[in-house]
Structures are given as C-alpha cells and as structure tokens.
C-alpha positions as CSV (number, residue, x, y, z in Angstrom):
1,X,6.6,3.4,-8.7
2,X,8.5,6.8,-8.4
3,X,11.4,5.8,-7.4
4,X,11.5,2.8,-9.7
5,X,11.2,5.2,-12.6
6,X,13.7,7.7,-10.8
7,X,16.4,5.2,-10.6
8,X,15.8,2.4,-12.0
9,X,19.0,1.8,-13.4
10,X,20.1,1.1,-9.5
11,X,17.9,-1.5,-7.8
12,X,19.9,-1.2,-4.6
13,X,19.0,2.2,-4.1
14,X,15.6,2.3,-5.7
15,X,14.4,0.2,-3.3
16,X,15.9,1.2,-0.2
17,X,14.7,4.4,-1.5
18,X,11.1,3.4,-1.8
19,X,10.9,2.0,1.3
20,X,12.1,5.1,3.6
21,X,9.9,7.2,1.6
22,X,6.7,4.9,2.6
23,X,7.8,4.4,5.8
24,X,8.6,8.0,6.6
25,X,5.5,9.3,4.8
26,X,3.4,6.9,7.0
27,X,5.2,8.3,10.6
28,X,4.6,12.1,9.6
29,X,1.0,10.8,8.8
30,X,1.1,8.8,11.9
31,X,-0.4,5.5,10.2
32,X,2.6,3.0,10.4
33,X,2.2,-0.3,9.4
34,X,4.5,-2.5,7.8
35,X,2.8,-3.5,5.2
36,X,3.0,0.0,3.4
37,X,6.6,-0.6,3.6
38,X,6.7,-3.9,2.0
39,X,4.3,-2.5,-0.6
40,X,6.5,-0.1,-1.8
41,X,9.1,-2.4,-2.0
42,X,6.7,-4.9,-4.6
43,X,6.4,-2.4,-7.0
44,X,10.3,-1.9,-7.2
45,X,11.5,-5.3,-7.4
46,X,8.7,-7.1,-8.9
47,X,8.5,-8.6,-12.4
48,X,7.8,-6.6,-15.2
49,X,4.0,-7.3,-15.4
50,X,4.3,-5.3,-12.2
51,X,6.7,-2.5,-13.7
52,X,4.1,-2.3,-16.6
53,X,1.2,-1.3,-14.7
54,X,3.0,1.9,-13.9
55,X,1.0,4.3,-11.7
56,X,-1.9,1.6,-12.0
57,X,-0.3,-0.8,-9.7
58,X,-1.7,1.5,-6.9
59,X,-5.1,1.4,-8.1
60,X,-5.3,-2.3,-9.3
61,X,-3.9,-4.4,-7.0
62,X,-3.1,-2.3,-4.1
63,X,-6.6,-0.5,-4.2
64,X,-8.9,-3.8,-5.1
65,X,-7.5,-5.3,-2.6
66,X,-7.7,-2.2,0.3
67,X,-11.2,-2.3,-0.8
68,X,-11.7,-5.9,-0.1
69,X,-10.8,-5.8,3.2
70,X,-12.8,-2.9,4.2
71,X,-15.7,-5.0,2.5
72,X,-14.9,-7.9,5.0
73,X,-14.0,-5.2,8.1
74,X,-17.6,-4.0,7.7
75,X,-19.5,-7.5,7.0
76,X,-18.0,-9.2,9.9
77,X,-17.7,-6.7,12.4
78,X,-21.1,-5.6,11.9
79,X,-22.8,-9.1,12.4
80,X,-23.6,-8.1,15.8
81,X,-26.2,-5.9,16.7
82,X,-24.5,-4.6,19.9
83,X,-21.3,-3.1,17.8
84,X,-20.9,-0.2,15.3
85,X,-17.9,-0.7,12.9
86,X,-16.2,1.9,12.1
87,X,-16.9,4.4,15.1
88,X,-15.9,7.5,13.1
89,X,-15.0,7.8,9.1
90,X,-13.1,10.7,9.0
C-alpha cells in the first residue's frame, strides 16, 4: 500500500517497487516465500475496492486469512497425539 500511494501515478514502477521491497524485507528477515511477493503486488494492481481499504488491506484480508490458516495448521496437525504443532512460538 506504500508504494501504491508513493507512486501511484506510475503503475510500472509502483509495482516492481512493491515487490523488491517485500521480497528484500523477507531475505534480511530470512522468511522468503513467494507468496509475500505476490501479496504486495495485489494491493498495487488490484481494483479499487482494494486501493480503498488503504492500510486495512493488511489487516482484512491478508490477516483474516494468516489467521485461518494458523487455525487449520493447529487443528490438523494436532489430531495426533504423538505430535506437538508448533514446536516453539517465538
């Protein structure tokens, strides 16, 4: 959403923008994935339902759905008794 609102008036570059950001941010954090990548490039070329949301979009969609999956991570990799999911939290 930063760079949208940085430069929106370049799509080009706001996106390739948003996406080296999130993918560098994620290798100095050492958590790569390429999802994060192709998150940050939703909320730059999305509609403007998306571009409306503002700062929300990493809350509402982004977060519900993190939250989800943790929900389902924890369900079905505890249904047995002889694993422990996750190992460590932090």
């Amino acid at each position: 959403m930063i760079a949208y609102k940085l430069f929106y008036p370049f799509p080009w570059f706001d996106s390739a923008f948003a996406v080296a950001t999130a993918i560098e941010v994620m290798h100095a954090t050492k958590t790569l994935h390429p999802s994060g990548g192709a998150t940050a490039l939703i909320a730059v070329i999305s509609s403007e339902k998306i571009h409306a949301l503002g700062f929300l979009y990493v809350f509402i969609p982004v977060g519900v759905g993190v939250l989800i999956m943790l929900i389902v991570a924890l369900i079905v990799n505890n249904i047995a008794t002889s694993r422990k999911y996750p190992e460590f939290w932090f």
